[in-house]
C-alpha positions as CSV (number, residue, x, y, z in Angstrom):
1,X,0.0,0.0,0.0
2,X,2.9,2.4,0.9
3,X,4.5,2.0,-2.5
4,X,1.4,2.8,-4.6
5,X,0.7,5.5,-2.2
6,X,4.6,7.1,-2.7
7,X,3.9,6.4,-6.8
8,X,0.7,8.1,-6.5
9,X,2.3,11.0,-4.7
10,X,5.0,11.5,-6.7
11,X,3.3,11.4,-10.1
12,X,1.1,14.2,-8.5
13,X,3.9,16.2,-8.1
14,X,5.3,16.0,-11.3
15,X,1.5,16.9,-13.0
16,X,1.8,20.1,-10.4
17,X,5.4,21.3,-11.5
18,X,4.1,20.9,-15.2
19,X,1.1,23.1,-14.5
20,X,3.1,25.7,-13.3
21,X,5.1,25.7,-15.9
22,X,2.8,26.2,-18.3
23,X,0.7,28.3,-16.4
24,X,3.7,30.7,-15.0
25,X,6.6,30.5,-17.0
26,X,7.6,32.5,-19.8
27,X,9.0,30.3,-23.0
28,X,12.6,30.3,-22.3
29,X,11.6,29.0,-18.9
30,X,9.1,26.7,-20.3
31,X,12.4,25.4,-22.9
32,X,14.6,25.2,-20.5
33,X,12.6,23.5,-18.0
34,X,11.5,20.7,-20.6
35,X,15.3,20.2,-21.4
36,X,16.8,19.9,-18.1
37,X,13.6,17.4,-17.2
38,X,14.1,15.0,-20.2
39,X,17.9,15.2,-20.1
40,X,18.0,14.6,-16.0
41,X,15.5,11.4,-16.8
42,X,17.6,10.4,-19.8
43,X,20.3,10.2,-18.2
44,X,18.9,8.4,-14.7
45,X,17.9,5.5,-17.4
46,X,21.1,5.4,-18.5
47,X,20.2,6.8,-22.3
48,X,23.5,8.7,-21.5
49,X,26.2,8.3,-24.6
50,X,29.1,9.3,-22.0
51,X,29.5,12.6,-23.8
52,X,26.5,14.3,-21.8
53,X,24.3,13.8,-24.7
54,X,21.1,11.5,-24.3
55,X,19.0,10.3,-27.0
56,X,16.2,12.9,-28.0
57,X,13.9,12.1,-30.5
58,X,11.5,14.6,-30.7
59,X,10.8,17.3,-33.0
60,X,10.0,21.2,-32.3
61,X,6.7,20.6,-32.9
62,X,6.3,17.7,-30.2
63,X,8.0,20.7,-27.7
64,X,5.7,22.8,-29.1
65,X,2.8,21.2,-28.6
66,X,4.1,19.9,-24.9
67,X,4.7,23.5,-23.8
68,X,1.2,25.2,-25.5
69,X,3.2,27.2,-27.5
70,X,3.9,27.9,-31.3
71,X,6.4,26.5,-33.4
72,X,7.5,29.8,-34.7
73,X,8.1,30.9,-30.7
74,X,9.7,27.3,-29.8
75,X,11.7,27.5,-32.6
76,X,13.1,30.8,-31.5
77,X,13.5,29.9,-28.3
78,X,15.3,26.9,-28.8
79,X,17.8,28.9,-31.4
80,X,18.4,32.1,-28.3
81,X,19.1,29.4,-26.1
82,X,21.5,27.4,-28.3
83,X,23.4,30.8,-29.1
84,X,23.7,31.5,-25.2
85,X,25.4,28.4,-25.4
86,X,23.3,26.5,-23.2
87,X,22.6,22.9,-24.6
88,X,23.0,21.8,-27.9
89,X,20.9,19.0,-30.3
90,X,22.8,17.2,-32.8
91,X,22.0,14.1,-34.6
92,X,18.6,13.4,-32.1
93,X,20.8,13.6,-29.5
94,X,20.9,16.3,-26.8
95,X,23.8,18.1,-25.0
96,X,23.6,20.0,-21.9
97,X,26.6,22.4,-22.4
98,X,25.4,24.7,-19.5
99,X,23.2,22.2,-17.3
100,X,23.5,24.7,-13.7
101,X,22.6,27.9,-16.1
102,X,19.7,26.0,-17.7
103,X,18.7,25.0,-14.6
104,X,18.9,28.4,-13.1
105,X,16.5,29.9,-16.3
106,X,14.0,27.4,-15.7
107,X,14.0,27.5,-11.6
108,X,15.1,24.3,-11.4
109,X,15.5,22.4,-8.4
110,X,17.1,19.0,-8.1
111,X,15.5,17.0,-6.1
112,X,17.6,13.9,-4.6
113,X,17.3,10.8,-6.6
114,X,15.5,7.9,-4.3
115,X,15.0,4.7,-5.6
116,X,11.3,4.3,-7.0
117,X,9.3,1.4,-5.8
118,X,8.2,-1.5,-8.2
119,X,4.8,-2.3,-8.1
């Protein structure tokens, strides 16, 4: 019961910190957040290519669509980041060149990692 409870709990947590991001954060912050999210989990799973790039298939408009913006916006937002030098994507891979400043734009907090129960 305790470990359905903790799964419960924690996927509520993630469904709040995505509601405020859309709901509060501007799209930089909305990017940035999304990148240092799927990189951090990437890299947990061991998607990791020992380069600090992880696999990322997705497309601008899958972040688009994710972050209830418009391609035109994501697409410039992705590009201001990039030039800040802040993470790179390269052959559906992405690299976090900057992973503390990223973090810092989106208001990122890590979180210690605990081990998840299985169910």
């Amino acid at each position: 019961a305790y470990d359905v409870t903790w799964l419960a709990a924690k996927q509520e947590q993630l469904l709040d910190e995505n509601l405020v991001t859309l709901g509060q954060r501007n799209a930089a912050e909305r990017v940035a957040m999304l990148l240092v999210v799927l990189w951090r989990r990437a890299d947990r799973l061991g998607l990791g290519d020992g380069h600090g790039g992880v696999d990322f298939p997705l497309t601008q408009q899958h972040i688009a669509d994710a972050l209830g913006l418009s391609l035109v916006h994501t697409n410039k937002t992705l590009r201001k980041l990039e030039r800040l030098g802040l993470h790179r994507v390269a052959d559906g891979r992405l690299y976090l060149l900057q992973p503390a400043a990223l973090a810092r734009i989106a208001d990122f907090v890590a979180r210690p990692i605990r081990p998840q129960p299985l169910i």
